[in-house]
C-alpha positions, -999 to 999 in steps of 0.1 A, spaced: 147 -191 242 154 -216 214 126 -223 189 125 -251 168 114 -251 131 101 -279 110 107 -281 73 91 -306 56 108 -312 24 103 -332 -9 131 -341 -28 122 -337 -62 119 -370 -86 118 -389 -55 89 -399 -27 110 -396 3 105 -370 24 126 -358 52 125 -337 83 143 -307 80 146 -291 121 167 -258 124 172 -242 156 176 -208 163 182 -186 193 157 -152 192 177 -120 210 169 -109 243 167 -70 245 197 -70 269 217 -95 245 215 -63 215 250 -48 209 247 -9 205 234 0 168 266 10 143 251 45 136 271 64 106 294 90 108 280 121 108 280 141 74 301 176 76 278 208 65 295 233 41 285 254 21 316 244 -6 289 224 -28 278 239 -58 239 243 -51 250 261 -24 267 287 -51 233 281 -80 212 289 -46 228 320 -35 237 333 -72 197 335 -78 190 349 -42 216 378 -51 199 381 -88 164 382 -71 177 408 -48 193 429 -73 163 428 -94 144 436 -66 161 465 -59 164 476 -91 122 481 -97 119 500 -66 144 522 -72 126 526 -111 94 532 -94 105 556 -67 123 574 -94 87 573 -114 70 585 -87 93 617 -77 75 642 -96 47 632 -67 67 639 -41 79 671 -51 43 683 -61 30 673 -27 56 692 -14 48 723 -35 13 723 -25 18 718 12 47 751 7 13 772 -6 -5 758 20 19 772 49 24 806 29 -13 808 29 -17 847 47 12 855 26 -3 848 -7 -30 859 -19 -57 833 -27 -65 841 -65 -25 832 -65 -31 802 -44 -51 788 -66 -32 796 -100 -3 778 -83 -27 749 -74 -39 744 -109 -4 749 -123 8 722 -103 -20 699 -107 -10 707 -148 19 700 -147 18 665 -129 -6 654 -155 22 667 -179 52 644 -165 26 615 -160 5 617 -192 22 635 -217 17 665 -233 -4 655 -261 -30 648 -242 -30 675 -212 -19 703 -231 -47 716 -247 -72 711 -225 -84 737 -201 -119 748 -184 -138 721 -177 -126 697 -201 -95 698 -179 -112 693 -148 -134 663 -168 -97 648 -173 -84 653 -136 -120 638 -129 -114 610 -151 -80 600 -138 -87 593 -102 -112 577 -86 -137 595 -63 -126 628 -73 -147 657 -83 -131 688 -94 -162 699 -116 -176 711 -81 -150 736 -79 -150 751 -120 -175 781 -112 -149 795 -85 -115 785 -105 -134 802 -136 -145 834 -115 -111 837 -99 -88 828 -130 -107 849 -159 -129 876 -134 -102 879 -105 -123 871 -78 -111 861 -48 -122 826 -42 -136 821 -4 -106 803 18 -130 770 29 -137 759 -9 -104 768 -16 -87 744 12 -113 721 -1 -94 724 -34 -60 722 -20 -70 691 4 -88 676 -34 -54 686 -49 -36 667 -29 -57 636 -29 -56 636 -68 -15 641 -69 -12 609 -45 -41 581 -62 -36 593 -98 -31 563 -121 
């Protein structure tokens, strides 16, 4: 197909004007050569983002690492006092349960010990204590429980073995949401 264009052109400072007629042949599909495509660029991992890139992955990792193991490490004294008070739990007939529950409340002191300091878990005892243990869960209610730890620890009375697996299970609930 061949397509004729007209120009019409003024040549400047003059009045003549001239027909200007170009022709052109348009491309059939099937008269396109194959398009030149580049050369195809080679991957490797030799540039230096690649090296910025992995440095900070291996930081982010490291550091990643390095807070969990800081809070596992925080967190062992739970561990271990969950495991105490699941060991009274299966000595049970073997212990008596005044001494149950001594062990209980020695435990529960000192976990507030390693995780509040001594200043302020030290002193307190009776129901201020069980106000604090209160104070640092949530939905937790030890005061329930003061008449029977009183009547065992200072009358040594036996405390009845439901409110005292009550205690335990509360125990155990308070040793694992503490904050």
């Amino acid at each position: 197909m061949i397509r004729i264009i007209n120009f019409f052109y003024t040549i400047p400072g003059g009045n003549s004007s001239f027909l200007l007629q170009e022709s052109q042949k348009v491309a059939e599909p099937q008269d396109l050569e194959p398009v030149l495509e580049p050369g195809r660029i080679g991957f490797s991992f030799d540039t230096p983002g690649w090296y910025v890139l992995g440095s900070l992955i291996l930081l982010g990792l490291f550091y990643a690492s390095y807070r969990w193991i800081k809070k596992y490490r925080s967190n062992a004294y739970r561990k271990e006092a969950l495991n105490e008070v699941l060991a009274l739990k299966e000595q049970g007939h073997e212990m008596d349960f005044t001494a149950q529950l001594s062990a209980i409340m020695a435990i529960l002191k000192n976990v507030a010990l390693k995780a509040y300091g001594r200043n302020s878990v030290a002193t307190l005892h009776g129901n201020s204590w069980l106000l604090f243990l209160e104070s640092k869960s949530d939905d937790i209610n030890f005061s329930h429980f003061e008449p029977m730890i009183s009547s065992a620890i200072y009358e040594n009375q036996t405390p009845e073995p439901n409110e005292l697996n009550e205690l335990r299970n509360l125990s155990i609930k308070w040793i694992k949401t503490h904050a």
